[in-house]
C-alpha positions in Angstrom: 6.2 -8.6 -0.6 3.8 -5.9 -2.6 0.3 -5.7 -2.3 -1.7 -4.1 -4.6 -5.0 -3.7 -6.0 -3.1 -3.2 -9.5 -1.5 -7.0 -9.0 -5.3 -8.2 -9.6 -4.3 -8.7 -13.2 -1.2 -10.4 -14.6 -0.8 -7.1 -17.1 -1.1 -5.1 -13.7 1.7 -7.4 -11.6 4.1 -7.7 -14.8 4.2 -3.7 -14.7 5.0 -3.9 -10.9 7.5 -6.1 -11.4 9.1 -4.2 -14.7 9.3 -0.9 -12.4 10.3 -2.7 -9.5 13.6 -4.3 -11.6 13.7 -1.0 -13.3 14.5 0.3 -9.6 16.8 -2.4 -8.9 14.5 -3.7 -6.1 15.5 -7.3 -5.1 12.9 -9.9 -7.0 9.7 -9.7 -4.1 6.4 -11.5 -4.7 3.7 -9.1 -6.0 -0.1 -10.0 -5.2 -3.5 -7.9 -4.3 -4.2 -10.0 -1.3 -3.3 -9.0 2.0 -1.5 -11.2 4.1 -0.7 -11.5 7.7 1.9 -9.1 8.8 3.1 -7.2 11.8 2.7 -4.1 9.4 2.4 -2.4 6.3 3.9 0.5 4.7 1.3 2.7 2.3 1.7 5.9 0.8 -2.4 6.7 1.9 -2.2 4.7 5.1 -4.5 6.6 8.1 -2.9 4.7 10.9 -6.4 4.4 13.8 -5.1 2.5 17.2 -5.8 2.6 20.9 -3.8 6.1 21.0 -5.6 7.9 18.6 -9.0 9.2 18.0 -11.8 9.3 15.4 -11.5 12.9 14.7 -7.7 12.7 14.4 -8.5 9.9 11.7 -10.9 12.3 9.8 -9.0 15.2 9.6 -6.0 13.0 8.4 -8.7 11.5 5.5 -9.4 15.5 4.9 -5.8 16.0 4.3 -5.6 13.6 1.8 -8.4 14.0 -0.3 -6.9 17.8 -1.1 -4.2 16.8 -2.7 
């Protein structure tokens, strides 16, 4: 499944879908609603749980925005 925010149109999920084919990705249902899972993979994910900290959060956001 993809989720993404550019799925909230059907001009927006028809290009997901193109460059997925394109890509030669198996056919996957493309929305912008997140649904239950064990996890996601993102390419700006700032992963927060009971290991790490705020500031280890922050600095990761700093890091990103710099780009």
């Amino acid at each position: 499944m993809i989720v993404s925010t550019r799925a909230n149109t059907r001009r927006g999920a028809r290009a997901i879908r193109a460059w997925l084919a394109l890509h030669d990705f198996p056919r996957l249902t493309v929305t912008d609603r997140k649904v239950n899972a064990v996890a996601y993979i993102d390419d700006r994910a700032v992963p927060y749980h009971r290991l790490a900290n705020w500031d280890s959060c922050k600095a990761q956001l700093a890091r990103l925005t710099k780009r």
